[in-house]
Biopython code that builds the backbone (N, CA, C, O; Angstrom):
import numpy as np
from Bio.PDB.StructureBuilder import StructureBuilder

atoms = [
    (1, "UNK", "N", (109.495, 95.255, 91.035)),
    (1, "UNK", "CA", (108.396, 94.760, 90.260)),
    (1, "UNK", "C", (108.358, 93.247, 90.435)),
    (1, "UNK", "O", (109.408, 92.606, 90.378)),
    (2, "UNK", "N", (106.987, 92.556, 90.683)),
    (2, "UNK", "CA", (107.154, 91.362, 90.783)),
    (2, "UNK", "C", (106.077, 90.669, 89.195)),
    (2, "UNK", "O", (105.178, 91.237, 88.574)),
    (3, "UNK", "N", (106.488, 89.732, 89.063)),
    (3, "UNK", "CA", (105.887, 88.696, 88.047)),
    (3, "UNK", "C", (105.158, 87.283, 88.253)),
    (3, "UNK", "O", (105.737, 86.289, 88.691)),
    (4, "UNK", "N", (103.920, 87.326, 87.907)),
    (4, "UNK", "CA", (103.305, 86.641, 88.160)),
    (4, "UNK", "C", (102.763, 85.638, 87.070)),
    (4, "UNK", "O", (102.293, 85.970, 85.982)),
    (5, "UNK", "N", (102.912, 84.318, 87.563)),
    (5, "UNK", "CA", (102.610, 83.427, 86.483)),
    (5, "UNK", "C", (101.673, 82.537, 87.184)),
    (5, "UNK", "O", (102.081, 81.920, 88.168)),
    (6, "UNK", "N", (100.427, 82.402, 86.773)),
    (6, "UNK", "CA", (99.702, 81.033, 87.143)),
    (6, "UNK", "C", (98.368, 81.564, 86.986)),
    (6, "UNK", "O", (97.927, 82.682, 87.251)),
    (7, "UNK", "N", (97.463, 79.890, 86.197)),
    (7, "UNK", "CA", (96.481, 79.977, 85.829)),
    (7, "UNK", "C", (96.398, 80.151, 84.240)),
    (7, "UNK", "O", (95.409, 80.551, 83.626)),
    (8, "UNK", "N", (97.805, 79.720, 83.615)),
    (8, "UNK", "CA", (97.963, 79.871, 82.460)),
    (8, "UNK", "C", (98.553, 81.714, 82.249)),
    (8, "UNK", "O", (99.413, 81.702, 81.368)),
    (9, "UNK", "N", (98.421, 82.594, 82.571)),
    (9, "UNK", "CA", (98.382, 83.874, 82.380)),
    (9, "UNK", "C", (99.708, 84.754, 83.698)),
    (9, "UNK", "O", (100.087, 84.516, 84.845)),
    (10, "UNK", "N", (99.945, 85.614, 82.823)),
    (10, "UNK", "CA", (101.267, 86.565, 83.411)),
    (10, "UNK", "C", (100.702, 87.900, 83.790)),
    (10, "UNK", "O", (99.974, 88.704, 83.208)),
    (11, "UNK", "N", (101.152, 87.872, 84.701)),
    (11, "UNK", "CA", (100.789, 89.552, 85.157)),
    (11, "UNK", "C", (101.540, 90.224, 86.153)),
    (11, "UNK", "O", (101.708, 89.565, 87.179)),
    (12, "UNK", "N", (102.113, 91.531, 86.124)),
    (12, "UNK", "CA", (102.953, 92.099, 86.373)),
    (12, "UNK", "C", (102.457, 93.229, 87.865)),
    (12, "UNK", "O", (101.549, 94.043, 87.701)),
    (13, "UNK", "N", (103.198, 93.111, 89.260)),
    (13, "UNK", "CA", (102.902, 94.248, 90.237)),
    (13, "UNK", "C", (103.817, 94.945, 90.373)),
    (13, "UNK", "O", (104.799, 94.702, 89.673)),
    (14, "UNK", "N", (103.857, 95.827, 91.105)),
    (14, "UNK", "CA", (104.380, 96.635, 92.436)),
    (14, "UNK", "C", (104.919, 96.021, 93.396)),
    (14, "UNK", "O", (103.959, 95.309, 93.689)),
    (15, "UNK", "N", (105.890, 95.675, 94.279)),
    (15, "UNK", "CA", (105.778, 94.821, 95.693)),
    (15, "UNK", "C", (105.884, 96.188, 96.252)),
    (15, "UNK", "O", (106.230, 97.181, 95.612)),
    (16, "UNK", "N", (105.532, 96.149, 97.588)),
    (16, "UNK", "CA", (104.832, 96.787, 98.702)),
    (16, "UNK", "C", (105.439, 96.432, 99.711)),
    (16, "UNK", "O", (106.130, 97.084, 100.493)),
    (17, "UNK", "N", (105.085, 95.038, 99.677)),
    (17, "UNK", "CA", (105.928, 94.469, 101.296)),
    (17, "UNK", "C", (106.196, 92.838, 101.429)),
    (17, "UNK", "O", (105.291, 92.015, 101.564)),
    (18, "UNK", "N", (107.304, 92.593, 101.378)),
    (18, "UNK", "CA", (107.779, 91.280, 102.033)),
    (18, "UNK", "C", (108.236, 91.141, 103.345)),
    (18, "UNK", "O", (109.274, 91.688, 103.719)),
    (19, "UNK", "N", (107.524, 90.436, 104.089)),
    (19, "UNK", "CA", (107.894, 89.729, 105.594)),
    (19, "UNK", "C", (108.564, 88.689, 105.343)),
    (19, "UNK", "O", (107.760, 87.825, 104.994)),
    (20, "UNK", "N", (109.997, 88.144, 105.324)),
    (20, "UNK", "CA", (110.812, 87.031, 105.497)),
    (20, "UNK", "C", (109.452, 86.067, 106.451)),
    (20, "UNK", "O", (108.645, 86.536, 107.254)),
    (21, "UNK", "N", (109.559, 85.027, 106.120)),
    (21, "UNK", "CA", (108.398, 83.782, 106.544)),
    (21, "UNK", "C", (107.141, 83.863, 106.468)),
    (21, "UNK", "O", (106.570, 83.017, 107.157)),
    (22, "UNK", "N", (106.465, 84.565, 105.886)),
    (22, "UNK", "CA", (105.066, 84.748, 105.380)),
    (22, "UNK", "C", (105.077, 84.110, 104.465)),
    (22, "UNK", "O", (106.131, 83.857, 103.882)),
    (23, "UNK", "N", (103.702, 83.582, 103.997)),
    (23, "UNK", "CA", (103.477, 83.026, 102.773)),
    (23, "UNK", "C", (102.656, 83.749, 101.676)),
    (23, "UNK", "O", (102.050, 83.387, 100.668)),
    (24, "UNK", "N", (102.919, 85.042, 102.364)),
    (24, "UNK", "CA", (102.090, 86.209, 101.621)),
    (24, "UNK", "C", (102.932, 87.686, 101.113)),
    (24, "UNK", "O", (103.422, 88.332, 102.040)),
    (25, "UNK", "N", (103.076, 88.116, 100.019)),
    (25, "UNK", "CA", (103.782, 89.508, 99.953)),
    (25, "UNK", "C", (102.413, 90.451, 99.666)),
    (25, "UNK", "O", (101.374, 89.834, 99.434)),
    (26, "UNK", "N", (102.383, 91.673, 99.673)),
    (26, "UNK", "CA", (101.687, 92.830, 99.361)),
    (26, "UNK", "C", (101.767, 93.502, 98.388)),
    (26, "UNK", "O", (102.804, 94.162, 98.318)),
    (27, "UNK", "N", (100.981, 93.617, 97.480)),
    (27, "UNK", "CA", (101.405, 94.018, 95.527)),
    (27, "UNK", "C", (100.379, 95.363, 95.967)),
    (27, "UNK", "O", (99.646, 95.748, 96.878)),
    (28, "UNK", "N", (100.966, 95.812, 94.452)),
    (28, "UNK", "CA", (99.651, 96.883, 94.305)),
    (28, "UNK", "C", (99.737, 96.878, 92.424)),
    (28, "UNK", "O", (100.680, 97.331, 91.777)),
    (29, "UNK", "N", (98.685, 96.341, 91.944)),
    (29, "UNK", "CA", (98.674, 96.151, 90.438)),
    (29, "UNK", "C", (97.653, 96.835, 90.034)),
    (29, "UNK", "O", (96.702, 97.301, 90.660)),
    (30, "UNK", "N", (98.034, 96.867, 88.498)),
    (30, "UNK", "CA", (96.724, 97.838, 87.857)),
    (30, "UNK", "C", (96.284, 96.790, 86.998)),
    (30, "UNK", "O", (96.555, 95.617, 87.256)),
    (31, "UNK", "N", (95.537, 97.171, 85.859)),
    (31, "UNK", "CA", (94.767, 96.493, 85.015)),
    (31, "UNK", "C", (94.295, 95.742, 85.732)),
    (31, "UNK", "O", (94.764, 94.605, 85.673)),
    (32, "UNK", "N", (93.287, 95.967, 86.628)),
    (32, "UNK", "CA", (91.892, 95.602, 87.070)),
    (32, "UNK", "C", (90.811, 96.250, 87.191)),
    (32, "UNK", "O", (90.685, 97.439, 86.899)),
    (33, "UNK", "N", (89.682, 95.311, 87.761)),
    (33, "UNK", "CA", (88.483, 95.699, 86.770)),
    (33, "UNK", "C", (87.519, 95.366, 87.938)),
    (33, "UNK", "O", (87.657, 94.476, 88.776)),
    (34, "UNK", "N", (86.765, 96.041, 87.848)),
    (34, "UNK", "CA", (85.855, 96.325, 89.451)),
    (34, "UNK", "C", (84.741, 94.834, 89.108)),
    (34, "UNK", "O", (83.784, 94.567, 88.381)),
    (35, "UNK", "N", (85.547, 94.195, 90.092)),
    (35, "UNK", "CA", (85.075, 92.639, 90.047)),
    (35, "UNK", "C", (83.432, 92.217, 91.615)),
    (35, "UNK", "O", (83.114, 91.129, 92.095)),
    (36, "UNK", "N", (82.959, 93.364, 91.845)),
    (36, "UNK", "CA", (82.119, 93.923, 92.713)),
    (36, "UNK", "C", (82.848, 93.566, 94.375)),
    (36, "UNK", "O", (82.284, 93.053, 95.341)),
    (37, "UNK", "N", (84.317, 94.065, 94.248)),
    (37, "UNK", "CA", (84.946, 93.905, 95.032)),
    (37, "UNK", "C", (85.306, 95.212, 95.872)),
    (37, "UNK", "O", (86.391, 95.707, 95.570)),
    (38, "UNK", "N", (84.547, 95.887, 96.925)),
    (38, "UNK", "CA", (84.737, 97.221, 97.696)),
    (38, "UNK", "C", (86.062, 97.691, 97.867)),
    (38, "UNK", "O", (86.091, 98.717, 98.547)),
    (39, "UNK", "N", (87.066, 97.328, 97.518)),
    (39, "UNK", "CA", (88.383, 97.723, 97.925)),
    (39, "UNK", "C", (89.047, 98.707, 97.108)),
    (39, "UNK", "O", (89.708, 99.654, 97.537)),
    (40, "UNK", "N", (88.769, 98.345, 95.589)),
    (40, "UNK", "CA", (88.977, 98.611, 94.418)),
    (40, "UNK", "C", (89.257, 99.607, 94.252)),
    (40, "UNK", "O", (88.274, 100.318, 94.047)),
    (41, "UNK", "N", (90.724, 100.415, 94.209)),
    (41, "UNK", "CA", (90.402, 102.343, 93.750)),
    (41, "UNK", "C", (90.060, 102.501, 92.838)),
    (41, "UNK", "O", (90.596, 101.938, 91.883)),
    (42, "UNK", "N", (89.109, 103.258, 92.693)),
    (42, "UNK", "CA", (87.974, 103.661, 91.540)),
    (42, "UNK", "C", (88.863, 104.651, 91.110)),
    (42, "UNK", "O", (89.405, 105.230, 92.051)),
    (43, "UNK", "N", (89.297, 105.159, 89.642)),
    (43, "UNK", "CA", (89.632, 106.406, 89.565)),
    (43, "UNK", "C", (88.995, 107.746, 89.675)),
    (43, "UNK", "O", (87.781, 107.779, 89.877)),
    (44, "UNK", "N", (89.701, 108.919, 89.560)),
    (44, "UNK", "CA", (88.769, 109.676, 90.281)),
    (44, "UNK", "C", (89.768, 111.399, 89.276)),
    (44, "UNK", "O", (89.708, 112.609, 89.498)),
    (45, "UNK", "N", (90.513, 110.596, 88.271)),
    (45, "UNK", "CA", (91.410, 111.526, 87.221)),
    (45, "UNK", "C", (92.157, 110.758, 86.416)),
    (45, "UNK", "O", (91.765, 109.774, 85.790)),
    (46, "UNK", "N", (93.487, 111.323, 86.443)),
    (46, "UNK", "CA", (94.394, 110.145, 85.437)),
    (46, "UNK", "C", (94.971, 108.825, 86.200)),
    (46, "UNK", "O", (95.672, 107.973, 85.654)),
    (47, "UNK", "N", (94.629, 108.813, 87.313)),
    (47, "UNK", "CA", (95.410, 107.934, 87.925)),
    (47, "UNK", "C", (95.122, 106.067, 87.463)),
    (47, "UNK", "O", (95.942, 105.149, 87.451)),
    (48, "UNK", "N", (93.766, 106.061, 87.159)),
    (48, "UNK", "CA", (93.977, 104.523, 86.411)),
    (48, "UNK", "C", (92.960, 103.854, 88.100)),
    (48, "UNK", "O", (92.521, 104.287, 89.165)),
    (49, "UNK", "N", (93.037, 102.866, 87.486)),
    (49, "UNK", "CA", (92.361, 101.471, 88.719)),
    (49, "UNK", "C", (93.408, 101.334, 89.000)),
    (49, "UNK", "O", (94.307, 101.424, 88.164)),
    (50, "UNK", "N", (93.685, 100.996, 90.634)),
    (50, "UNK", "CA", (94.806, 100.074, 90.991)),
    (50, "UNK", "C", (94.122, 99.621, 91.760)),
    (50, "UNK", "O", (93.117, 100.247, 92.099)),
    (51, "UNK", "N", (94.511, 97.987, 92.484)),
    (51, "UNK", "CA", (94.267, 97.287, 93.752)),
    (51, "UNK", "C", (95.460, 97.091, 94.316)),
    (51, "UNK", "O", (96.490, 96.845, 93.688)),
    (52, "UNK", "N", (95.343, 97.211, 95.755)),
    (52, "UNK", "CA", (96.471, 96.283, 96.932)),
    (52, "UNK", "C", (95.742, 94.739, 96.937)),
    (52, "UNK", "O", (94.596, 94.300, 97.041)),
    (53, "UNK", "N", (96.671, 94.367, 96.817)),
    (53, "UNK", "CA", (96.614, 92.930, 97.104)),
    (53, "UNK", "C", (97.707, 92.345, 98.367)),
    (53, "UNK", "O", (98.540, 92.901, 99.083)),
    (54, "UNK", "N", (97.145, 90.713, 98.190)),
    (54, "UNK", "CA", (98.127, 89.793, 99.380)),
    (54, "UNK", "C", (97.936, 88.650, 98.054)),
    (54, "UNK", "O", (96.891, 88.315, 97.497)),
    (55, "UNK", "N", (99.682, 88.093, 97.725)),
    (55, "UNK", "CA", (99.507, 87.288, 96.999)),
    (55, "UNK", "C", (100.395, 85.919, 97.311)),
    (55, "UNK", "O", (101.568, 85.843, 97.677)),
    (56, "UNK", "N", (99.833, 85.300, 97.153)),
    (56, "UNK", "CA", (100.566, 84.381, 97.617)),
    (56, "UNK", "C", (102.494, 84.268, 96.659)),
    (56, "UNK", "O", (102.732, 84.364, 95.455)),
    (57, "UNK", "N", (103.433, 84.054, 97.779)),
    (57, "UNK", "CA", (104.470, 83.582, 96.982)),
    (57, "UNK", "C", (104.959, 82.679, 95.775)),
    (57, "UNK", "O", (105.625, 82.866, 94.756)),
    (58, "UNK", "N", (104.341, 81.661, 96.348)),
    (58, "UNK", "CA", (104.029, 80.613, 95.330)),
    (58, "UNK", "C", (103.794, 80.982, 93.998)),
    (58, "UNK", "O", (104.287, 80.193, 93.191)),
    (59, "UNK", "N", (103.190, 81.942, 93.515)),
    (59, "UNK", "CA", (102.034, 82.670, 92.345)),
    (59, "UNK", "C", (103.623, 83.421, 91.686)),
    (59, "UNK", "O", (103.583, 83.759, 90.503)),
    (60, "UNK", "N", (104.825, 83.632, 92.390)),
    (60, "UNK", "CA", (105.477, 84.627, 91.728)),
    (60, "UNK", "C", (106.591, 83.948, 91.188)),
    (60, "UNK", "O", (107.435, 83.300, 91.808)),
    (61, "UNK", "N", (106.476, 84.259, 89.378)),
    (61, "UNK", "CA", (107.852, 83.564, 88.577)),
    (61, "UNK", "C", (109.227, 84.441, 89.101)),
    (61, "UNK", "O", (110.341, 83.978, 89.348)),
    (62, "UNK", "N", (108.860, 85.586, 89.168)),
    (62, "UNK", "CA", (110.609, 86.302, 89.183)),
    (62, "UNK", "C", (110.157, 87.844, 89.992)),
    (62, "UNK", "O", (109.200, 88.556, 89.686)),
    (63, "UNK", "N", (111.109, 88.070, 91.035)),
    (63, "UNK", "CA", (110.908, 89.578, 91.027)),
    (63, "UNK", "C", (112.253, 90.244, 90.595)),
    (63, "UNK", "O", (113.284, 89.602, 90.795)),
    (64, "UNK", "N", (112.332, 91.560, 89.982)),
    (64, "UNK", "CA", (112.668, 92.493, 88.867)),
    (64, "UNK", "C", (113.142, 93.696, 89.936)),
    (64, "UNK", "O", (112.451, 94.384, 90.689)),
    (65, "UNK", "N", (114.378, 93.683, 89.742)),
    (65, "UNK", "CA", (114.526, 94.809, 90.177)),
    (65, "UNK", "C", (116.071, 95.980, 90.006)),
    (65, "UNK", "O", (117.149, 95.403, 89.866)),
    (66, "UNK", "N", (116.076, 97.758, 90.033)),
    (66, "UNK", "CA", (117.155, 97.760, 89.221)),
    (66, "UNK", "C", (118.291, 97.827, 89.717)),
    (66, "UNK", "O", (118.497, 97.988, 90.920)),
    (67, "UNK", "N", (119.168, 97.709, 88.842)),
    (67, "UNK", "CA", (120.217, 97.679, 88.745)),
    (67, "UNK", "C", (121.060, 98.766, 88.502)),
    (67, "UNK", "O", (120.943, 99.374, 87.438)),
    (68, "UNK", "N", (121.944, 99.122, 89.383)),
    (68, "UNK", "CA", (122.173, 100.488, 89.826)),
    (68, "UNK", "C", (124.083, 100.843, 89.784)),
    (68, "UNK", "O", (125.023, 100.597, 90.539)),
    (69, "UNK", "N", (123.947, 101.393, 88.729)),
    (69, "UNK", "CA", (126.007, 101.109, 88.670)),
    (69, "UNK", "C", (126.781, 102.425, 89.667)),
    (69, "UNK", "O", (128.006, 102.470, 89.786)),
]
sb = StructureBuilder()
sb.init_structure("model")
sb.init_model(0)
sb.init_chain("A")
sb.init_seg("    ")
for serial, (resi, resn, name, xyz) in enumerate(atoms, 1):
    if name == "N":
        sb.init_residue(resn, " ", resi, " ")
    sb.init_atom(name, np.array(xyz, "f"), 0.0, 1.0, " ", f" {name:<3s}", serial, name[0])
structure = sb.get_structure()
């Protein structure tokens, strides 16, 4: 799970994919809202809105992940 801080506001993804030297990782987050943006999975049952995204690194306070004894 990654965490996102900026723009005043927090919001929480999925990571997907990190490339070591990119300045970009690959999320997939929910709580979005069809911003007349074609990409958008529309739901289509229980599954909810989600988007893939490319977010910049920079944008991310902490990534989360578990911990496994």
């Amino acid at each position: 799970m990654v965490v996102f801080y900026y723009q005043g506001r927090w919001h929480v993804g999925l990571l997907e994919d990190w490339q070591e030297g990119s300045l970009y990782c690959k999320t997939v987050e929910g709580n979005t809202s069809d911003r007349g943006v074609a990409t958008i999975k529309k739901p289509t049952g229980r599954e909810g809105v989600y988007d893939e995204k490319l977010r910049s690194k920079k944008d991310i306070y902490c990534i989360v992940r578990p911990y496994i004894l």
